[in-house]
N, C-alpha and C positions, 0 to 999 in steps of 0.2 A: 434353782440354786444347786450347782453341784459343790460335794466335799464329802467328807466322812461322818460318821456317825449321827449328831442330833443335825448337823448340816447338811445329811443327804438326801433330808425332806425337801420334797418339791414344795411346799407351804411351810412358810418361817412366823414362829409370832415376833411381836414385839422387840420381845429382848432380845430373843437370836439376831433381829436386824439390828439391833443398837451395838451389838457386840462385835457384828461383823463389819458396820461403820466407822466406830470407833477404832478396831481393829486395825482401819486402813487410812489413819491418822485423821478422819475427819470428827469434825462436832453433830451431836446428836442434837443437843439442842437445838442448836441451828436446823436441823434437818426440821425437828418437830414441829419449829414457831413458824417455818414457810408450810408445812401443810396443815397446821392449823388456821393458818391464813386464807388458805386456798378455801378450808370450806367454809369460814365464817363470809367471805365474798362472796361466794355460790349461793350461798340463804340468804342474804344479805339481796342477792339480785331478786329472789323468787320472792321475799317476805312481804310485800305488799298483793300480790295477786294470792298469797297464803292468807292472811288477813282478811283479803274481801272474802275468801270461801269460807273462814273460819265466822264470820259474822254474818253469813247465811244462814247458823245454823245456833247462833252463840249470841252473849249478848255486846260482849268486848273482846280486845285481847293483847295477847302480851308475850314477847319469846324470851326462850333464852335456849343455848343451845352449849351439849357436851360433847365430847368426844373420845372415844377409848383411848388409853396407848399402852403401856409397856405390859399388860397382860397378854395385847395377840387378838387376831383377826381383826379384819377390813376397820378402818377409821368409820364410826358412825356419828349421829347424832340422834339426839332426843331434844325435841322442838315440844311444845305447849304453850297451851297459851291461857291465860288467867282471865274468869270473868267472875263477876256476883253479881246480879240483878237486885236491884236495892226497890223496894216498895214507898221510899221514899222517908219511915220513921228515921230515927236515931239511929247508927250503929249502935250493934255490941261486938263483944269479943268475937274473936271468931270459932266458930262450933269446931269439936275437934271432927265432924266428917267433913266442913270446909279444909280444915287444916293437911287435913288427911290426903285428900283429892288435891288439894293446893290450889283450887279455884280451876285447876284443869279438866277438860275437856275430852280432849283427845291430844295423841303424843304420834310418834315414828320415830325407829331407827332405820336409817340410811345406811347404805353401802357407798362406800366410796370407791373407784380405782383409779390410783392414781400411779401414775410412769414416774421413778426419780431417774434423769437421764444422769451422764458421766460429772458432770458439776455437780451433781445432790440438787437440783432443781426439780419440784415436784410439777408436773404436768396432769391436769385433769383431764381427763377419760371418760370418764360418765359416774350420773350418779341412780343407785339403785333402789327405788323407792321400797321396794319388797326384796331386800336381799335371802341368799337362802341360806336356812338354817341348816339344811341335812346336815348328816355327820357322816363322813369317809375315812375319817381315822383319828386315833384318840387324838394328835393335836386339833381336830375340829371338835372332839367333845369337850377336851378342857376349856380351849376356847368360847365355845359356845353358850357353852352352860352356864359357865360363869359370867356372859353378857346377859344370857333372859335373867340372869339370878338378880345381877346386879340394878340391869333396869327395873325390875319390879320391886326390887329395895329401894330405888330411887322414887319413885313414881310413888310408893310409900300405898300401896295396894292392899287393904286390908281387907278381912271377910268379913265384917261386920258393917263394912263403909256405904256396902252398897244395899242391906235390908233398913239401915237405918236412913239412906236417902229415902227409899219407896216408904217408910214410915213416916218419914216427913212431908213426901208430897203427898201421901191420903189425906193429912190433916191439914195441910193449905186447901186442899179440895174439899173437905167437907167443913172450914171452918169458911169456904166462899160460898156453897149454895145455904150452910144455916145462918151466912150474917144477914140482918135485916135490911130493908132497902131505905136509902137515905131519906131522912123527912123531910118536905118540902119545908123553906126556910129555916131549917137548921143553921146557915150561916156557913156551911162549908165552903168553899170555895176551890173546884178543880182546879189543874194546873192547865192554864192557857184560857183559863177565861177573862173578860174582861177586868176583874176586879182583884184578880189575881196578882199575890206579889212577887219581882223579880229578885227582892232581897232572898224570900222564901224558897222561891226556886234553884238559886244559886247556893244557899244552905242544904237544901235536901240535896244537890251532886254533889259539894264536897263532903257530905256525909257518907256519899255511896263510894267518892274515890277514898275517904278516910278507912271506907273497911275492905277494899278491895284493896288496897296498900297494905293492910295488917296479917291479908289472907298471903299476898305473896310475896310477902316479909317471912309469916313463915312457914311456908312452902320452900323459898330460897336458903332460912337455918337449916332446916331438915334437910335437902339436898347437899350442903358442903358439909355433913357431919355424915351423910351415908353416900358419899360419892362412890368407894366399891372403887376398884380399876379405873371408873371413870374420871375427867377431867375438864373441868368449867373453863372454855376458851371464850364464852361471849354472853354479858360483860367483864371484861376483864379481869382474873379475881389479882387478889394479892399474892405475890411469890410465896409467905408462906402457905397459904391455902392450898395449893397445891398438891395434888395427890403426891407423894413418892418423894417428894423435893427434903431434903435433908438439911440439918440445921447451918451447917455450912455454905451449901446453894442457896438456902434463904438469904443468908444472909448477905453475899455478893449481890445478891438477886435484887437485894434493896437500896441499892446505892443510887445517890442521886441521879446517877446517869441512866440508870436503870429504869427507874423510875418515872424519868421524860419518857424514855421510849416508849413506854409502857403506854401513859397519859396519850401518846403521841399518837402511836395505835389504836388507843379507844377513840380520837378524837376522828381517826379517819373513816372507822367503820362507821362510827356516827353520821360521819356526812356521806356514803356510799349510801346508808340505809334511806336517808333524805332526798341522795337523786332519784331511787331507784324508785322510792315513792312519787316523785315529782315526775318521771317516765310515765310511770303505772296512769298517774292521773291525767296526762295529757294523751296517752293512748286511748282513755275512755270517753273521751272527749271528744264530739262528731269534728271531723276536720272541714272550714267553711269550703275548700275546695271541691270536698265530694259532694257532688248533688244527688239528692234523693230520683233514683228512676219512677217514682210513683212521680204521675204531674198531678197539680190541682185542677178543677174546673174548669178554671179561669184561663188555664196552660192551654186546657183542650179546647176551647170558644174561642181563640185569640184576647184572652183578656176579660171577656166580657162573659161574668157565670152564667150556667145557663140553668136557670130554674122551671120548676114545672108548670106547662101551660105556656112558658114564653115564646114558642114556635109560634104558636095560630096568631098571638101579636102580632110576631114582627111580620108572617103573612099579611096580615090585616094593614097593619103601617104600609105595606108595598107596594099594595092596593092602591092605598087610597093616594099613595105618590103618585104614582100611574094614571089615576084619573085624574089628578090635577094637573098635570103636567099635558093630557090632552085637551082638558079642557082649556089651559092656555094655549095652546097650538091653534084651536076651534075659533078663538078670539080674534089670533093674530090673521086669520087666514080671511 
């Protein structure tokens, strides 16, 4: 970007582009909601092969995803995903280190680059799984710092979160090898045994989805009360929730028409998120056309397997063809 003074930065945050946007009679908002678009699409494509890695390793999951604007540097995101492993009793509330952690896992911020060509149309470019953090000059330290501050305010990272987890798994571990072992005919009954109930069954998962709904119920308060710079593009919040949105912009912001849009929008990434999974799962899916290059047996014998010891048979069967076969000649002659 050339110009004068805070615009003779070759790197502009936020505001400086909103200023210079605006500047040039265009809408910022408009600019914002198509690259918010762009990247809720781009995760939206990846989120199912995200999914299958994350429950490689997980027991559920579940996204949602933000993205920085008017404080400055690269559009990112912060994806997680929410699981609780349920043993099957009753829910309780949820513990404040679940609370804490949010049922999350693991998180990323993304780098985005994206081209606005001469119409404000955002064009993607690629996206940076490890974007870099260095710093070249204080607009990269204001910048910067203020996203690791903010994510880790968001993520709600605290230093107690994580001695009181390992506190908690010694004592699932040591109350597993001192509990005693079931007593024959007690009347227990595992789950998927014959006797086993399906009412039972279907009680103890909605019990697990009742507290994994409460972990990221509030995981999701905590997040729009410490958003920080950041800003919840998916699922769609309310205009006023909105970081920065002023009570006047709310309130255009909620006009019926506004409001379809809105509906309208969430309804499509919804159904993006459903092909992209419906792709995902026929990908994984052997295609009947491709034939396996291993052959069977049966391929290599023409059909007929061949097992061990069946040679000296069929030698034997060829035999004894052969000399029947002369010994009717012997007859005829």
């Amino acid at each position: 970007a050339a110009g004068s003074g805070a615009e003779a930065a070759i790197k502009w945050s936020f505001s400086q582009l909103r200023q210079h946007v605006e500047s040039q009679g265009h809408s910022w908002p408009v600019l914002w909601s198509s690259i918010s678009q762009l990247v809720v699409k781009s995760l939206a494509a990846a989120t199912p092969h995200l999914a299958a890695t994350y429950r490689t390793t997980v027991v559920s999951s579940g996204s949602t995803a933000t993205a920085s604007r008017s404080s400055g540097g690269a559009p990112g995101s912060s994806s997680c995903s929410s699981s609780q492993a349920g043993s099957g009793a009753a829910p309780s509330a949820p513990s404040s280190a679940a609370v804490a952690a949010g049922g999350c896992r693991c998180f990323e911020v993304l780098g985005y680059d994206v081209l606005i060509d001469a119409e404000l149309k955002p064009w993607l470019l690629e996206v940076n799984h490890s974007p870099s953090f260095n710093i070249d000059s204080p607009l990269d330290r204001s910048i910067k710092e203020a996203l690791i501050a903010d994510t880790v305010r968001l993520l709600r990272i605290e230093p107690g979160s994580l001695a009181a987890a390992k506190q908690a798994a010694r004592k699932a571990t040591q109350a597993r090898l001192l509990a005693p072992p079931p007593a024959r005919g007690s009347g227990s009954i595992s789950p998927g045994s014959p006797g086993s109930s399906g009412c039972c069954l279907a009680g103890v998962k909605a019990a697990q989805q009742a507290h994994r709904d409460a972990v990221i119920a509030a995981r999701d308060k905590w997040q729009d009360k410490h958003l920080g710079k950041f800003e919840r593009i998916f699922p769609m919040p309310m205009p006023s929730q909105q970081a920065g949105t002023s009570k006047a912009e709310a309130a255009a912001a909620t006009s019926p028409a506004k409001l379809a849009e809105l509906e309208q929008l969430q309804l499509s990434y919804e159904q993006l998120l459903a092909v992209s999974q419906q792709l995902y799962n026929q990908q994984q899916q052997p295609s009947p056309a491709c034939k396996s290059p291993v052959r069977s047996k049966g391929q290599l014998f023409g059909g007929q397997q061949q097992v061990p010891g069946s040679g000296k048979q069929q030698q034997q069967q060829q035999q004894q063809q052969q000399q029947q076969q002369q010994q009717q000649q012997q007859q005829q002659q």
